[in-house]
C-alpha positions, -999 to +999 in steps of 0.1 A: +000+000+000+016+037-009+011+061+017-013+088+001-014+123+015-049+127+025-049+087+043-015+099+059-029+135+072-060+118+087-044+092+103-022+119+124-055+143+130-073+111+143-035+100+162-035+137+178-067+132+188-058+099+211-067+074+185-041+048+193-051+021+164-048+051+138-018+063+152-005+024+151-015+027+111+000+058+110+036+046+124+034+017+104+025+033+068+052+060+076+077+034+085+075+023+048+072+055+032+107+064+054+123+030+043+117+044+004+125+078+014+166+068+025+166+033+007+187+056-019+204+078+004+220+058+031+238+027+033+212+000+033+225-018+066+213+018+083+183+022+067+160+007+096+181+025+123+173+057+106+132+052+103+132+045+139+157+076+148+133+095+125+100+074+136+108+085+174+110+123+163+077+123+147+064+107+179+078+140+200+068+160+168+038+155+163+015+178+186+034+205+165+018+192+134-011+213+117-042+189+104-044+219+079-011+213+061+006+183+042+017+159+062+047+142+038+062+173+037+059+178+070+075+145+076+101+143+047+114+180+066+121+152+099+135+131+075+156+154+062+169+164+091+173+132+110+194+118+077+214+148+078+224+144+119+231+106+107+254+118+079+271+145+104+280+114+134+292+095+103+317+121+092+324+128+127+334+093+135+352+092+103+371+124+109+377+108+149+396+081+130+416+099+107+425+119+139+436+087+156+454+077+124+476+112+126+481+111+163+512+088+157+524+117+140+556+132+156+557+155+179+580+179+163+555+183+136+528+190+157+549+217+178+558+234+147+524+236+134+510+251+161+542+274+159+532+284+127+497+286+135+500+307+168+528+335+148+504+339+120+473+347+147+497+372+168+501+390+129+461+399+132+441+420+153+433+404+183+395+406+178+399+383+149+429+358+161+405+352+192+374+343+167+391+322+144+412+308+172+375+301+192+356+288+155+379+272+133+408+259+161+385+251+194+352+242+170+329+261+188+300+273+173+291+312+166+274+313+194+293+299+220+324+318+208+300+352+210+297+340+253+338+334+252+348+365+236+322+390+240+311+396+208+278+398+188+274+367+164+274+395+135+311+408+147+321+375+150+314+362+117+333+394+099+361+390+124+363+351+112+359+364+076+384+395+077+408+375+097+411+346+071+411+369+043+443+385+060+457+355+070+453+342+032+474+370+022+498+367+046+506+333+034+504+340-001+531+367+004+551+343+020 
């Protein structure tokens, strides 16, 4: 059976409303339209882990949902976004591992990096060392490094942005 819109956007009015055999019907026709919905974007062995990831979100979602909209939009936007936080701990892990990988690296070459790293930051203003130094060396996000160095997100980001424009130069005059 293919999930159809107005069966689909019933089924969660009836589900918000407490019915708990609509809302089983519900889960279970969603289930299957989610397993189409990644079969071609994720590695098939995650597949299932994703529709329940995603599955478990439309369960703490779904007073927000309006009976007046779509509902597959409204639930391909979950999708979406639980496929990209599976795509994000992926890279992460896969970056984690790369890391691990270079940590045998010597020490020497680590020490001089940072060397280079730390003269070419004292060469800027120190507005803009501290915001790439908080953004691009610590990873924190805009926000965080807007707490740390008392900045507005909007001065941060132009610090980041003037900063590695200068820094660019500086190493292209090198």
């Amino acid at each position: 059976m293919i999930a159809r819109e107005e069966t689909m956007r019933d089924l969660m009015r009836l589900a918000q409303a407490g019915d708990k055999q609509a809302y089983a019907v519900l889960l279970e026709q969603t289930g299957r339209w989610l397993a189409r919905f990644f079969a071609h974007k994720i590695a098939a062995d995650a597949v299932d882990d994703l529709v329940q990831d995603t599955l478990i979100s439309l369960h703490r979602k779904r007073a927000s949902y309006d009976p007046s909209r779509p509902f597959l939009p409204w639930l391909a936007a979950i999708a979406r976004y639980r496929w990209v936080d599976r795509l994000r701990q992926t890279y992460r892990h896969a970056a984690d591992e790369l890391q691990d990988q270079h940590s045998e690296d010597s020490h020497e070459d680590v020490v001089g990096a940072k060397i280079s790293i730390d003269n070419l930051l004292h060469q800027l203003p120190q507005a803009q060392a501290l915001a790439i130094r908080l953004v691009k060396i610590d990873g924190l996000s805009i926000a965080e490094a807007c707490i740390k160095c008392g900045q507005s997100e909007p001065l941060v980001k132009v610090n980041i942005h003037r900063g590695l424009k200068k820094l660019a130069m500086l190493i292209e005059s090198e």
